[in-house]
TIGULO-302084 format. One record per residue: residue number from 0; residue in three letters; x negated, y negated, z of N, C-alpha, C in turn. Coordinates in steps of 0.001 Angstrom, whole numbers, plus 524288, in hexadecimal, padded with zeros to 5 digits. Each point is the difference from the previous one (the first is absolute). Layout:
REM residues N
     k     r    n.px    n.py    n.pz   ca.px   ca.py   ca.pz    c.px    c.py    c.pz
   NUM   ALA       X       Y       Z       X       Y       Z       X       Y       Z
...
This chain:
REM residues 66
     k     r    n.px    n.py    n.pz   ca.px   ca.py   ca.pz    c.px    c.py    c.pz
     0   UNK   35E0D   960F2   B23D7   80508   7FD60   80008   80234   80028   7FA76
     1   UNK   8045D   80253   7FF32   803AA   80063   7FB4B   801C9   7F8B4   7FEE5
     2   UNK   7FEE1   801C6   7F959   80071   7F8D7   7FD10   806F1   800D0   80059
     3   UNK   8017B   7FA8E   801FA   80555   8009D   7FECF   80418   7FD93   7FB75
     4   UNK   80381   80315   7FF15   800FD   80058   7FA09   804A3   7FAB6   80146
     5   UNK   7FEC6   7FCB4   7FDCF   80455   7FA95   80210   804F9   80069   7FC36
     6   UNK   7FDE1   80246   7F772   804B5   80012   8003F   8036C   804A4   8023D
     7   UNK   80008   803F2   8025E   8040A   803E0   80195   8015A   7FD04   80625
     8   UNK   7FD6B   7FC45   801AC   8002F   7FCF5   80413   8048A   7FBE4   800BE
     9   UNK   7FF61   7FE51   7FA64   80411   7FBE3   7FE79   805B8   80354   7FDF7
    10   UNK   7FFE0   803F7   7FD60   803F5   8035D   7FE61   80497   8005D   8050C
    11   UNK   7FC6A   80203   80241   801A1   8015B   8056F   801CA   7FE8F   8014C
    12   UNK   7FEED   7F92C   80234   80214   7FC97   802DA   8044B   7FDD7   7FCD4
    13   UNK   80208   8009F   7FC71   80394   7FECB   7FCEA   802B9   804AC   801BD
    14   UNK   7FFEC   80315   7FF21   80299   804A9   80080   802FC   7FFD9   80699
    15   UNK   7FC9E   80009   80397   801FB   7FEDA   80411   800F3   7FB74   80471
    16   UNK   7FE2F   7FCC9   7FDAD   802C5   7F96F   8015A   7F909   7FFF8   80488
    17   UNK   7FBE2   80287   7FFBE   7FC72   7FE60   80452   7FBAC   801B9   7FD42
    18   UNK   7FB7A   7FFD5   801CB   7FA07   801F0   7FE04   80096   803E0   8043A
    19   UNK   7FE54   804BE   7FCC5   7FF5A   803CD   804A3   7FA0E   802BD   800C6
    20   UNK   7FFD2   800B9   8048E   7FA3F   801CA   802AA   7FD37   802A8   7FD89
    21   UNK   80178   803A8   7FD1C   7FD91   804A4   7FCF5   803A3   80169   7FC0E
    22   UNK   7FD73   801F2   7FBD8   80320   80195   7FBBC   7FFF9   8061E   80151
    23   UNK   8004E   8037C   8026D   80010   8053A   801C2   80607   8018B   7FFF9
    24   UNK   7FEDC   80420   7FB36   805B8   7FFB0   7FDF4   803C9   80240   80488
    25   UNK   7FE35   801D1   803D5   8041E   800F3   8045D   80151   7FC19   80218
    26   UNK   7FDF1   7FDDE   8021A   8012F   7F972   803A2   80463   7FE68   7FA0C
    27   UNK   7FE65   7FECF   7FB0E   801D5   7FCB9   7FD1E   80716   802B2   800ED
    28   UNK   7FFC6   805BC   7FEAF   804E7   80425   80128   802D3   7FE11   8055F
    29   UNK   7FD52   7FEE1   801CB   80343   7FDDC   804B7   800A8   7FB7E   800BE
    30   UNK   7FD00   7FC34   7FD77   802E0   7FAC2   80036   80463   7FF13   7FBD5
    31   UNK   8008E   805EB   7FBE8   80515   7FEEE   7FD29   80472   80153   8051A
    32   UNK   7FF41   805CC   8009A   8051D   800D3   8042F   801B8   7FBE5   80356
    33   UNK   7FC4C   7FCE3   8029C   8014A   7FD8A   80358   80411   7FAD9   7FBF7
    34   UNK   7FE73   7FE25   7FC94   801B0   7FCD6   7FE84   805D2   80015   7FD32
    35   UNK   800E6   8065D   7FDDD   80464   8026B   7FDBE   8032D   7FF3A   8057D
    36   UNK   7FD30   802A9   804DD   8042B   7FECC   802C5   80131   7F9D6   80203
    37   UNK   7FEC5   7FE11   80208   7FF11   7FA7D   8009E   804B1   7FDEC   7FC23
    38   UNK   7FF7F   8001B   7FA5A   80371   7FDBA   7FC5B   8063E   8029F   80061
    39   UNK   7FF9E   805E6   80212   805D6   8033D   800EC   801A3   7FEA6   804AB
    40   UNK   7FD37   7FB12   80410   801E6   7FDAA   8051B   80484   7FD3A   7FFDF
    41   UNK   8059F   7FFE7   8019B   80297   7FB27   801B8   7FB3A   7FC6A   7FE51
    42   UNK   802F9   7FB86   80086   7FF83   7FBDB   80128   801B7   7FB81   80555
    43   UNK   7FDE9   7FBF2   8014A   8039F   7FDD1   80419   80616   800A4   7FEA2
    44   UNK   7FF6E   7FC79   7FBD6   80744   7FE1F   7FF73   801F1   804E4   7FF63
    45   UNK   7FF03   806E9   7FEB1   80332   803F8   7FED2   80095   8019C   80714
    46   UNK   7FC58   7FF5D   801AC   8009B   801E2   80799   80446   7FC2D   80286
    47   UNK   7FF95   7FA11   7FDB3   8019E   7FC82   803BA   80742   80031   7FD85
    48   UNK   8011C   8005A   7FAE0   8043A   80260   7FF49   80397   805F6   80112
    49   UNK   7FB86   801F3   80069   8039E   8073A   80338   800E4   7FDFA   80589
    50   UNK   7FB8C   7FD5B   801D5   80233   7FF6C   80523   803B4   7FADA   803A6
    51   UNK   800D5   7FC89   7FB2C   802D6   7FC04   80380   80527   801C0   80265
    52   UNK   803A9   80241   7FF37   80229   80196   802C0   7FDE8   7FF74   8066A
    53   UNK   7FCF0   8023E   8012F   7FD44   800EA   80550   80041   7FAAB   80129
    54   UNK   7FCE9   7FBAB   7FE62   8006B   7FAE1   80095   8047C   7FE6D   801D5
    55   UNK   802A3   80062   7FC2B   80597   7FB6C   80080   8023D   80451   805F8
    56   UNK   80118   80210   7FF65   800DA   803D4   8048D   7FDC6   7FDD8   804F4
    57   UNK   7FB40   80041   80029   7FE9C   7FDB1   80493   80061   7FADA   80320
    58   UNK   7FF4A   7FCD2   7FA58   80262   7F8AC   8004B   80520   801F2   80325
    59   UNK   803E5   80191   7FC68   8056C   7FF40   80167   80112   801F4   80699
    60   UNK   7FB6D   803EC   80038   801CF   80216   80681   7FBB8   7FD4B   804A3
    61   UNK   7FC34   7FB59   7FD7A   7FD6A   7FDEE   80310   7FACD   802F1   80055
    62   UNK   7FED6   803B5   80062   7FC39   80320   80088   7FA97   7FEF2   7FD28
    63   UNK   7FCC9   7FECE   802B8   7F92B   7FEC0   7FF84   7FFDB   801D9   7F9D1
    64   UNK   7FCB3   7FEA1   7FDAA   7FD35   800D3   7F9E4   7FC71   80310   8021E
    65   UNK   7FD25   7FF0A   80485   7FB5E   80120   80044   80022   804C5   8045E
């Protein structure tokens, strides 16, 4: 069993807001992408503003939300 290296452990988890499973620099490569994308996501309030229109639209004509 490989000793595990806590500070590149702790680096890490700073680096990506979690402790991650393995320091295997592929997994680590991909918990950047994922996170690059994740951060280039909308947000609620940028979705819930493109789309109110649709909302008020529907209020005004009665029509289900759901």
């Amino acid at each position: 069993m490989a000793e595990l290296d806590w500070a590149r452990l702790r680096e890490l988890a700073e680096e990506l807001g979690f402790w991650p499973a393995t320091t295997d620099p592929e997994d680590i490569e991909r918990h950047r992408r994922i996170n690059k994308a994740l951060d280039a996501a909308p947000d609620l309030d940028k979705v819930a503003k493109r789309f109110a229109h649709l909302h008020r639209k529907a209020k005004r004509t009665g029509e289900s939300e759901h």
